[in-house]
PDB file with SEQRES, HELIX, SHEET and CRYST1 records, atoms N, CA, C and O in Angstrom:
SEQRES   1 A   65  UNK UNK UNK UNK UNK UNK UNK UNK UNK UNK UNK UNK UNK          
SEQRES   2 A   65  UNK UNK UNK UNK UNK UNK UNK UNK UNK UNK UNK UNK UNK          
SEQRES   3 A   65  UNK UNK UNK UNK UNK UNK UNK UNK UNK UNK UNK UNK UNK          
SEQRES   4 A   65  UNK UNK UNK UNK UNK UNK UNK UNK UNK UNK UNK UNK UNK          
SEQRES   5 A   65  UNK UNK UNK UNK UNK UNK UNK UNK UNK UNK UNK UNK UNK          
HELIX    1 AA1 UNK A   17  UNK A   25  1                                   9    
HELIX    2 AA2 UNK A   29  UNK A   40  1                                  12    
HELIX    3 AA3 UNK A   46  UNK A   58  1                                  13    
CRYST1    1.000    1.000    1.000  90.00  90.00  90.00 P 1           1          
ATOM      1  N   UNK A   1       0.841  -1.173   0.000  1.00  0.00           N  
ATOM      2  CA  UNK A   1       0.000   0.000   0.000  1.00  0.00           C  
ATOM      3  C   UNK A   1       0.891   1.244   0.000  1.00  0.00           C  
ATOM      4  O   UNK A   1       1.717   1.588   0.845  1.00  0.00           O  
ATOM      5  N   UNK A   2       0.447   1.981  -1.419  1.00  0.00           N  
ATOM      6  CA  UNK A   2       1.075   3.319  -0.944  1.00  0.00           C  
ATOM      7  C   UNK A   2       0.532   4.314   0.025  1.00  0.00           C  
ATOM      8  O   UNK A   2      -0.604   4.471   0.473  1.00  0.00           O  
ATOM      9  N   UNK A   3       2.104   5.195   0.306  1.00  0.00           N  
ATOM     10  CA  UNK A   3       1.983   5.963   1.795  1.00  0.00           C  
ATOM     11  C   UNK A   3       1.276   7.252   1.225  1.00  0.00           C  
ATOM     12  O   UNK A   3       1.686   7.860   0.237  1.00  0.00           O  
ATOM     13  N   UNK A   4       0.182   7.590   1.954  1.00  0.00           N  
ATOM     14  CA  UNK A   4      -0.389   8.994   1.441  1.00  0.00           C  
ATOM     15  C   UNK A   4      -0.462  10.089   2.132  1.00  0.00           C  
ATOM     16  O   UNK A   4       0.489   9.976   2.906  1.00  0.00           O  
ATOM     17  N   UNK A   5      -1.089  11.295   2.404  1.00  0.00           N  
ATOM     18  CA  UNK A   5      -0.559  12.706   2.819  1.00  0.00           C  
ATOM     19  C   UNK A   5      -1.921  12.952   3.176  1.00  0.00           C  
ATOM     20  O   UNK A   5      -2.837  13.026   2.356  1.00  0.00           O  
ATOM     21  N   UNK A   6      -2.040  13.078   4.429  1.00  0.00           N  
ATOM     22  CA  UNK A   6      -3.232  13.096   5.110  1.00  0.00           C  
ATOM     23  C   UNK A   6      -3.656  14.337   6.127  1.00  0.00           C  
ATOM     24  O   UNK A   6      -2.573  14.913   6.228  1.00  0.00           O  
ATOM     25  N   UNK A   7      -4.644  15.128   6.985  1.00  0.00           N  
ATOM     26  CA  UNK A   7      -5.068  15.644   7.992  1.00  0.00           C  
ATOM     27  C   UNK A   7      -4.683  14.748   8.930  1.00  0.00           C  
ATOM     28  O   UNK A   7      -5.068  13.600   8.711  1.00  0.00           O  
ATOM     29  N   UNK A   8      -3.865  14.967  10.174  1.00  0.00           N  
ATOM     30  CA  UNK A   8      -4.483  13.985  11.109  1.00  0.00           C  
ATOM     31  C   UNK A   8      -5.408  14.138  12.104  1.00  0.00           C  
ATOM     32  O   UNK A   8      -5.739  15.176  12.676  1.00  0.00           O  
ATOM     33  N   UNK A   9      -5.903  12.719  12.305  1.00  0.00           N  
ATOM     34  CA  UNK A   9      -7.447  12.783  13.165  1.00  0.00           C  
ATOM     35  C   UNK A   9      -7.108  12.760  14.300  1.00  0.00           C  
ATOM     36  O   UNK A   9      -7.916  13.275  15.072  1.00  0.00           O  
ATOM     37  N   UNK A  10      -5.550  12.066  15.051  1.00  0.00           N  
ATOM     38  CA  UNK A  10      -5.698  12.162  16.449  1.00  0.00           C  
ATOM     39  C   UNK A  10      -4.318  13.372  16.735  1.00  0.00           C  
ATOM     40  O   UNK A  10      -4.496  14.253  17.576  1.00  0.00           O  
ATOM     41  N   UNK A  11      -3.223  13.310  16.096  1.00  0.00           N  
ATOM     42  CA  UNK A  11      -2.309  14.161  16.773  1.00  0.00           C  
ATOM     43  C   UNK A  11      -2.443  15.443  16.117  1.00  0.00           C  
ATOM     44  O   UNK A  11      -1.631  15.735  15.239  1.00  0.00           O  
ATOM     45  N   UNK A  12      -3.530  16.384  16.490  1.00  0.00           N  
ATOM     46  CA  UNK A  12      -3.515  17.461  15.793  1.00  0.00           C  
ATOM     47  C   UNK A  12      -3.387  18.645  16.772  1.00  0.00           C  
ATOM     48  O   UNK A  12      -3.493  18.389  17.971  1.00  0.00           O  
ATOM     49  N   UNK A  13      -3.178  19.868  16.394  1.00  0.00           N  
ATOM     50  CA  UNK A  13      -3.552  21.101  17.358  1.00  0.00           C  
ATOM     51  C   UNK A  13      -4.149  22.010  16.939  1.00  0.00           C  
ATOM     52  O   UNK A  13      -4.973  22.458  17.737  1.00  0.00           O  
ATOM     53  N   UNK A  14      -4.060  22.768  15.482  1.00  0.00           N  
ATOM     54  CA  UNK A  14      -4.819  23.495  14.912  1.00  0.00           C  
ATOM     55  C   UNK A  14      -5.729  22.490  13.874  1.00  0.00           C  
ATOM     56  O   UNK A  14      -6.890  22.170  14.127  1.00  0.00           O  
ATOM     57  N   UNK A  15      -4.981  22.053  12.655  1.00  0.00           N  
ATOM     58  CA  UNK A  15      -5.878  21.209  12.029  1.00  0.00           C  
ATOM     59  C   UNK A  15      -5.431  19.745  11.280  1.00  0.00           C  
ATOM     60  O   UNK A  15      -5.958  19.008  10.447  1.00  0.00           O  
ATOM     61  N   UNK A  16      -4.049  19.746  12.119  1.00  0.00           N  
ATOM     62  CA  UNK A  16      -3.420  18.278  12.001  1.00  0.00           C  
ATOM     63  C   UNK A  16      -2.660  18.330  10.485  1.00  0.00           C  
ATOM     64  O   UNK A  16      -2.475  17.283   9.865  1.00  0.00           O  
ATOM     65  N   UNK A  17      -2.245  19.621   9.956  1.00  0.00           N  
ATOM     66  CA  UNK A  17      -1.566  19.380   9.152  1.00  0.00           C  
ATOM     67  C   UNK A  17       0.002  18.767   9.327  1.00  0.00           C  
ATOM     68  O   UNK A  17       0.718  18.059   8.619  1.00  0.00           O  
ATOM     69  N   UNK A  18       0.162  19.453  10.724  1.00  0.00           N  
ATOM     70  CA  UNK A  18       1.876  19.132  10.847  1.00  0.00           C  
ATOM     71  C   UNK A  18       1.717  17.582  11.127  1.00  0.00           C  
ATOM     72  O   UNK A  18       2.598  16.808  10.752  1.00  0.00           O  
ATOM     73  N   UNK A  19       0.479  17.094  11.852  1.00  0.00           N  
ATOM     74  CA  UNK A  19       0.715  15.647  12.167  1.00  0.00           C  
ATOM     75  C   UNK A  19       0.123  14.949  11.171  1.00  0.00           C  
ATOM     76  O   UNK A  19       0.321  13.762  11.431  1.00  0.00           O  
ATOM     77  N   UNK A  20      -0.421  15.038  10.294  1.00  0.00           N  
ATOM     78  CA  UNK A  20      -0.644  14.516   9.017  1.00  0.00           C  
ATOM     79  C   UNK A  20       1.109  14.500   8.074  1.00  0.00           C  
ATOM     80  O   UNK A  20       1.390  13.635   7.245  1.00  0.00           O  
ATOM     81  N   UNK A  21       1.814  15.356   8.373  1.00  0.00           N  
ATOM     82  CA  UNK A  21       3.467  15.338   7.793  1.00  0.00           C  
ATOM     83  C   UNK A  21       4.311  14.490   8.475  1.00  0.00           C  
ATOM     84  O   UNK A  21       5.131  13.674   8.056  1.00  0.00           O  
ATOM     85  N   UNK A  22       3.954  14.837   9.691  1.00  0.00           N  
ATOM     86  CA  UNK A  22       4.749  13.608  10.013  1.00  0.00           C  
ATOM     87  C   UNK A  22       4.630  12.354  10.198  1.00  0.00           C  
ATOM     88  O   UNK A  22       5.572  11.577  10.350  1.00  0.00           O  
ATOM     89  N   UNK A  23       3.038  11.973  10.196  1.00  0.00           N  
ATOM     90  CA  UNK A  23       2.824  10.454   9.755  1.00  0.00           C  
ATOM     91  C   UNK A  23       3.063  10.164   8.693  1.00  0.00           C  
ATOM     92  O   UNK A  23       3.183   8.941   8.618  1.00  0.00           O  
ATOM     93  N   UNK A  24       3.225  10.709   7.665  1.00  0.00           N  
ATOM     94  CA  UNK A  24       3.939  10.472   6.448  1.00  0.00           C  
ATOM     95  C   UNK A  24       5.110   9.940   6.447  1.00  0.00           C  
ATOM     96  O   UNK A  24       5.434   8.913   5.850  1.00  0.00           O  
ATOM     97  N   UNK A  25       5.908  10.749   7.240  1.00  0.00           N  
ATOM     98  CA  UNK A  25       7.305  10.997   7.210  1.00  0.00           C  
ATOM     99  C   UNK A  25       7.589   9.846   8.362  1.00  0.00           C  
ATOM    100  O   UNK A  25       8.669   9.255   8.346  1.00  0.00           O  
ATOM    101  N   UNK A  26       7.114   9.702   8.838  1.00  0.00           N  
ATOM    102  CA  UNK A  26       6.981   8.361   9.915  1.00  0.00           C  
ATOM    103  C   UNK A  26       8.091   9.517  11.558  1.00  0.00           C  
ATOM    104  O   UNK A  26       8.681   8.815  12.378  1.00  0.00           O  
ATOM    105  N   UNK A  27       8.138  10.472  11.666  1.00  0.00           N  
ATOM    106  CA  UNK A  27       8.640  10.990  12.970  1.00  0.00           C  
ATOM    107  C   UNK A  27       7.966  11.867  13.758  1.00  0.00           C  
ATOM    108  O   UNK A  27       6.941  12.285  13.220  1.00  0.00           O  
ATOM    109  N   UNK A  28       8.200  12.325  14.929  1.00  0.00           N  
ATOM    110  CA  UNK A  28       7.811  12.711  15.839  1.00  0.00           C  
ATOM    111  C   UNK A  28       7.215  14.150  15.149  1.00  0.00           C  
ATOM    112  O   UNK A  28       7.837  14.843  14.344  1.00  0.00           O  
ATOM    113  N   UNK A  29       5.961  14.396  15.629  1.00  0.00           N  
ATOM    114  CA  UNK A  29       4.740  15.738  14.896  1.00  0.00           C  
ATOM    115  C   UNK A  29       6.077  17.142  15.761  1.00  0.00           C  
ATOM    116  O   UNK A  29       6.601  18.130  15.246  1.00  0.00           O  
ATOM    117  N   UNK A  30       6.219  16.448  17.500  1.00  0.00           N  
ATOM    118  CA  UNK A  30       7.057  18.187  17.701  1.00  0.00           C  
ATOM    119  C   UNK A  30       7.720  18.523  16.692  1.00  0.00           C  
ATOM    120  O   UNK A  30       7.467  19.658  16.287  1.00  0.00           O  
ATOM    121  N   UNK A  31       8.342  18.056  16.234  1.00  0.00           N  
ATOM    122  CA  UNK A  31       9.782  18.166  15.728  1.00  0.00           C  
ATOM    123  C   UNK A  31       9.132  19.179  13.993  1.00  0.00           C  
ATOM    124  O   UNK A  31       9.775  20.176  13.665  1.00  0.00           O  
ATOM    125  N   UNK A  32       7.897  18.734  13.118  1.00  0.00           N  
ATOM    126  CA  UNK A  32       7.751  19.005  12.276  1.00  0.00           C  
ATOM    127  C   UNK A  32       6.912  20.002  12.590  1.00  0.00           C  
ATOM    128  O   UNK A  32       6.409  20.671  11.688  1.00  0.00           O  
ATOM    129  N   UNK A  33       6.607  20.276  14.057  1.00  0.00           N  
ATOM    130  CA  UNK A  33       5.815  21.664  14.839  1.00  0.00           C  
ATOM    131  C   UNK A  33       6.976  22.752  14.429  1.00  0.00           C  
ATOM    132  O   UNK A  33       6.841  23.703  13.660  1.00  0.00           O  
ATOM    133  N   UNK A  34       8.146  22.358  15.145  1.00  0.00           N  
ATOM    134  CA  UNK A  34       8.853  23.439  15.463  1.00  0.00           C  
ATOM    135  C   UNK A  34       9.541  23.964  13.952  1.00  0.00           C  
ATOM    136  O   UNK A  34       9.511  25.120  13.531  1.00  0.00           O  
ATOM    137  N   UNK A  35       9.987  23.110  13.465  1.00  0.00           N  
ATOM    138  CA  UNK A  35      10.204  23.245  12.073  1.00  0.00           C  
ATOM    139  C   UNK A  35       9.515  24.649  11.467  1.00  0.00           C  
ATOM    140  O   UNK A  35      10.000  25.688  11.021  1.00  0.00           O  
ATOM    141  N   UNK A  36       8.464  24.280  11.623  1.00  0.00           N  
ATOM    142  CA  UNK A  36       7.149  25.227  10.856  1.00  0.00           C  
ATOM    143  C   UNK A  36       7.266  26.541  11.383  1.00  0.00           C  
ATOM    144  O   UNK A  36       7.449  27.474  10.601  1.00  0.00           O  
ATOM    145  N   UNK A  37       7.175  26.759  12.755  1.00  0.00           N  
ATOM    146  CA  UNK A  37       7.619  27.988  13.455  1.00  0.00           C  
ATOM    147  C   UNK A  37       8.574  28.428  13.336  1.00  0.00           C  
ATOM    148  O   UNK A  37       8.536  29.639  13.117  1.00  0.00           O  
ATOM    149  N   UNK A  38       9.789  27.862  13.390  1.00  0.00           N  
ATOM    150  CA  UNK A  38      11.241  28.598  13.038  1.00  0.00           C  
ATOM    151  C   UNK A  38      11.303  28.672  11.739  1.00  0.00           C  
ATOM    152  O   UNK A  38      12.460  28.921  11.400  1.00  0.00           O  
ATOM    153  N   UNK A  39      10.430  28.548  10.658  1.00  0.00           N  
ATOM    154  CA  UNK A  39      10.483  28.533   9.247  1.00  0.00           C  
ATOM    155  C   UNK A  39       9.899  29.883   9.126  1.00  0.00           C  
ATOM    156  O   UNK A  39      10.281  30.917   8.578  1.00  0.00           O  
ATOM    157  N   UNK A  40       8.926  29.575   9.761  1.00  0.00           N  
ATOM    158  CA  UNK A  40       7.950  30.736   9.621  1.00  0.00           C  
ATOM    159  C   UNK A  40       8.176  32.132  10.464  1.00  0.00           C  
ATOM    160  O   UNK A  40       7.466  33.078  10.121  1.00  0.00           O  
ATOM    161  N   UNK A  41       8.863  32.281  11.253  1.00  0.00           N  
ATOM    162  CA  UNK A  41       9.267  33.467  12.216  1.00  0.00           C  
ATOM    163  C   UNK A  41      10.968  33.838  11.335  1.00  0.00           C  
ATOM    164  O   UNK A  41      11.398  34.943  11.005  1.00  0.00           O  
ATOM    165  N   UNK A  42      11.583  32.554  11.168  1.00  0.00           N  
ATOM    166  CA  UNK A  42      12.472  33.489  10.356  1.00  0.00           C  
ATOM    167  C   UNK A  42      13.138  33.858   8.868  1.00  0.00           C  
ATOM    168  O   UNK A  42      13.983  34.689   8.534  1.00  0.00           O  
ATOM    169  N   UNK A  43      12.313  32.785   8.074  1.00  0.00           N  
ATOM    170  CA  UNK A  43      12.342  33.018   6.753  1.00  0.00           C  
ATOM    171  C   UNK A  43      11.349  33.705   5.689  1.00  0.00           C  
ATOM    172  O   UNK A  43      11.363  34.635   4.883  1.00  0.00           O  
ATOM    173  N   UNK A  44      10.252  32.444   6.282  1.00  0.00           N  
ATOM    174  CA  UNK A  44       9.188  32.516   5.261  1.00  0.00           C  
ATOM    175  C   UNK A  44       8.294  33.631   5.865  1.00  0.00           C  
ATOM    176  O   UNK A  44       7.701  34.225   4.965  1.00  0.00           O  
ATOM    177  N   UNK A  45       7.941  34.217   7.397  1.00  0.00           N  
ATOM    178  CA  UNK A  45       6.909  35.519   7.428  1.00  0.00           C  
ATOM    179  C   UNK A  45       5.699  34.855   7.373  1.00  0.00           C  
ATOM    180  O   UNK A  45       5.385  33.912   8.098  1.00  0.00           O  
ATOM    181  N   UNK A  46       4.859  35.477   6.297  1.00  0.00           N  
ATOM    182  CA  UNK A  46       3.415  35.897   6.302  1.00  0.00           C  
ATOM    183  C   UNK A  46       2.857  34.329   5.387  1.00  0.00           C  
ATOM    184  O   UNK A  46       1.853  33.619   5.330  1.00  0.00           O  
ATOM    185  N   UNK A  47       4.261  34.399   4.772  1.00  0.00           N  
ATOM    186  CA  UNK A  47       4.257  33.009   3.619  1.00  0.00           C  
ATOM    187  C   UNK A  47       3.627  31.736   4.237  1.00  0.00           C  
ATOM    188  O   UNK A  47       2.677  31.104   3.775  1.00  0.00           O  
ATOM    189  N   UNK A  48       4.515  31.403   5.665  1.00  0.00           N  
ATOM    190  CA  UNK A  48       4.577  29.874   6.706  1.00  0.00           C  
ATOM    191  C   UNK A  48       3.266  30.062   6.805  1.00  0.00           C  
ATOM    192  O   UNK A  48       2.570  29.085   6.525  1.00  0.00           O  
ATOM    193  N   UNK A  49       2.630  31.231   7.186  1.00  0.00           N  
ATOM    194  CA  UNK A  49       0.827  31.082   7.969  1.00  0.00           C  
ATOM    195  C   UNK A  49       0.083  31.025   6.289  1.00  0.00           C  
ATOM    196  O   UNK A  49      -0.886  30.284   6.124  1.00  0.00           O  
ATOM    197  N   UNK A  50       0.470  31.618   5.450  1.00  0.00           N  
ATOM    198  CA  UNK A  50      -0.430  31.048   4.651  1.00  0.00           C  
ATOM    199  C   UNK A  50      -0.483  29.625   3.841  1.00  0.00           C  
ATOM    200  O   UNK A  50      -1.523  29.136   3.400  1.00  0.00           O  
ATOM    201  N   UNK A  51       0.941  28.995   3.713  1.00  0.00           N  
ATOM    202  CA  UNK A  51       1.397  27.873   3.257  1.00  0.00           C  
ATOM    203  C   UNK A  51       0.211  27.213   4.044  1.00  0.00           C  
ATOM    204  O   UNK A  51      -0.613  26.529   3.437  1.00  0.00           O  
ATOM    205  N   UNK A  52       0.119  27.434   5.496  1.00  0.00           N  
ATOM    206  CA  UNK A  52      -0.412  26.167   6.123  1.00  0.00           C  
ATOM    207  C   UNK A  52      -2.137  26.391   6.038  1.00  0.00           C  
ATOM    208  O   UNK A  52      -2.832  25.390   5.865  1.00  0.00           O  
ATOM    209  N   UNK A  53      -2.534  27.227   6.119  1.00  0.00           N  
ATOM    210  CA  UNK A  53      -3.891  27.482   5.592  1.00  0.00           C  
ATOM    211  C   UNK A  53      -4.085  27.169   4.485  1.00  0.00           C  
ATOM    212  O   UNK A  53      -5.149  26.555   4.404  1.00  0.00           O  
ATOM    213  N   UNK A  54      -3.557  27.284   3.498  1.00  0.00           N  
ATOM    214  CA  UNK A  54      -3.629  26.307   1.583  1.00  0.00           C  
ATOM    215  C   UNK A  54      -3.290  24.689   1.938  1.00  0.00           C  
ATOM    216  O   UNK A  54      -3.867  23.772   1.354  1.00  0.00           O  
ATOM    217  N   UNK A  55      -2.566  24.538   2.678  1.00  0.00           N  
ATOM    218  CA  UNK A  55      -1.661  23.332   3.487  1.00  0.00           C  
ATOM    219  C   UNK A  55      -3.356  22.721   3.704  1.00  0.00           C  
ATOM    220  O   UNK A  55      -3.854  22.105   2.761  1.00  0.00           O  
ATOM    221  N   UNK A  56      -4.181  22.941   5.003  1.00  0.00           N  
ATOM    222  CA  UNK A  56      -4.945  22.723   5.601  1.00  0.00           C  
ATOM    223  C   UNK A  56      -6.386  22.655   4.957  1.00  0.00           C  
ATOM    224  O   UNK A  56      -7.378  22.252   5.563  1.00  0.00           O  
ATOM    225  N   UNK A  57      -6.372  23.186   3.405  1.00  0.00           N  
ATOM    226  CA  UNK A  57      -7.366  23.314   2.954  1.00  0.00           C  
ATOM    227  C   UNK A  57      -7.572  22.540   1.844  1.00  0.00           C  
ATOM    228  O   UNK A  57      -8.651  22.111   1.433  1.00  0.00           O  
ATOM    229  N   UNK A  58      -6.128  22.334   1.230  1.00  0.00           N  
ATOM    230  CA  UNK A  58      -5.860  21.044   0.317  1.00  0.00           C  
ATOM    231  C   UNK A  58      -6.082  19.472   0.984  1.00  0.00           C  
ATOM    232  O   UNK A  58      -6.918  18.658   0.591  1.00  0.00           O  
ATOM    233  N   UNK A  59      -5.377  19.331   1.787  1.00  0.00           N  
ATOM    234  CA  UNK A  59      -5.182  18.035   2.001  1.00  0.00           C  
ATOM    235  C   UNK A  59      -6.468  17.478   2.686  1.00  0.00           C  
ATOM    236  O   UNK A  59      -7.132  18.072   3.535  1.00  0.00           O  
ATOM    237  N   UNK A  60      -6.763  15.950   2.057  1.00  0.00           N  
ATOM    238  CA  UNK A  60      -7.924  15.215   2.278  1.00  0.00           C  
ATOM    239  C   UNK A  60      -7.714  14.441   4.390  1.00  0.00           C  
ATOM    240  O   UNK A  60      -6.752  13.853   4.885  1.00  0.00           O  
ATOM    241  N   UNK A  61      -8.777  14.750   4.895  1.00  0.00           N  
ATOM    242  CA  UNK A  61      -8.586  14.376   6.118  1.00  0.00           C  
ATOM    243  C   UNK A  61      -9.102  12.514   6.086  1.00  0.00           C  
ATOM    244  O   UNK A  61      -9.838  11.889   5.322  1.00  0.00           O  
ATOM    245  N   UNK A  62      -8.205  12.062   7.447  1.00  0.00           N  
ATOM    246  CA  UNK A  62      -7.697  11.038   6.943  1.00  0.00           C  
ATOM    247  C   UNK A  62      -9.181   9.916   7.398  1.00  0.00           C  
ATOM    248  O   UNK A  62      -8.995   8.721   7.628  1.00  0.00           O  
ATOM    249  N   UNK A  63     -10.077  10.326   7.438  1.00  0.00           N  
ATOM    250  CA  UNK A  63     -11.344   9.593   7.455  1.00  0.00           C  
ATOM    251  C   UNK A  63     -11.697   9.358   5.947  1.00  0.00           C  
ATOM    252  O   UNK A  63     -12.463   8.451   5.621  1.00  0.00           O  
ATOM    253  N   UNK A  64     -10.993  10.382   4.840  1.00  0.00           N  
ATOM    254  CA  UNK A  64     -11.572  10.197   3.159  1.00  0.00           C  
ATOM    255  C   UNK A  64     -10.570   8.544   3.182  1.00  0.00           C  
ATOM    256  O   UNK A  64     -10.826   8.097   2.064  1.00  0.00           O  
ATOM    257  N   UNK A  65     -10.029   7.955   3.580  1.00  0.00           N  
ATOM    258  CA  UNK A  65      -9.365   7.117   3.327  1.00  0.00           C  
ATOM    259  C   UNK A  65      -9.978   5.771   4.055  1.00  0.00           C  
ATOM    260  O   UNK A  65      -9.411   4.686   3.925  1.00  0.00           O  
TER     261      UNK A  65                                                      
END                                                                             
């Protein structure tokens, strides 16, 4: 079975995109938390919060499966 890119239903905090990445990725959701924040506070700006709102609005939550 291929691995697919999901919402997650249980490790979420806003809308389970970061833990939908890292069940993908098979590692720990902090780690792809903090990622996102230090991406987003010092590169990407206004970009990181909207990535994840397009992020959150694309991806199928993992009950479509």
């Amino acid at each position: 079975m291929s691995k697919k890119l999901y919402l997650a239903s249980r490790d979420k905090k806003v809308s389970g995109v970061c833990g939908g990445i890292a069940e993908y990725f098979s590692i720990d959701s902090t780690i792809i938390r903090l990622l996102w924040v230090l991406l987003t506070i010092f590169s990407l700006g206004i970009g990181g919060i909207l990535a994840y709102v397009i992020a959150a609005a694309v991806m199928p939550s993992s009950s479509a499966y």
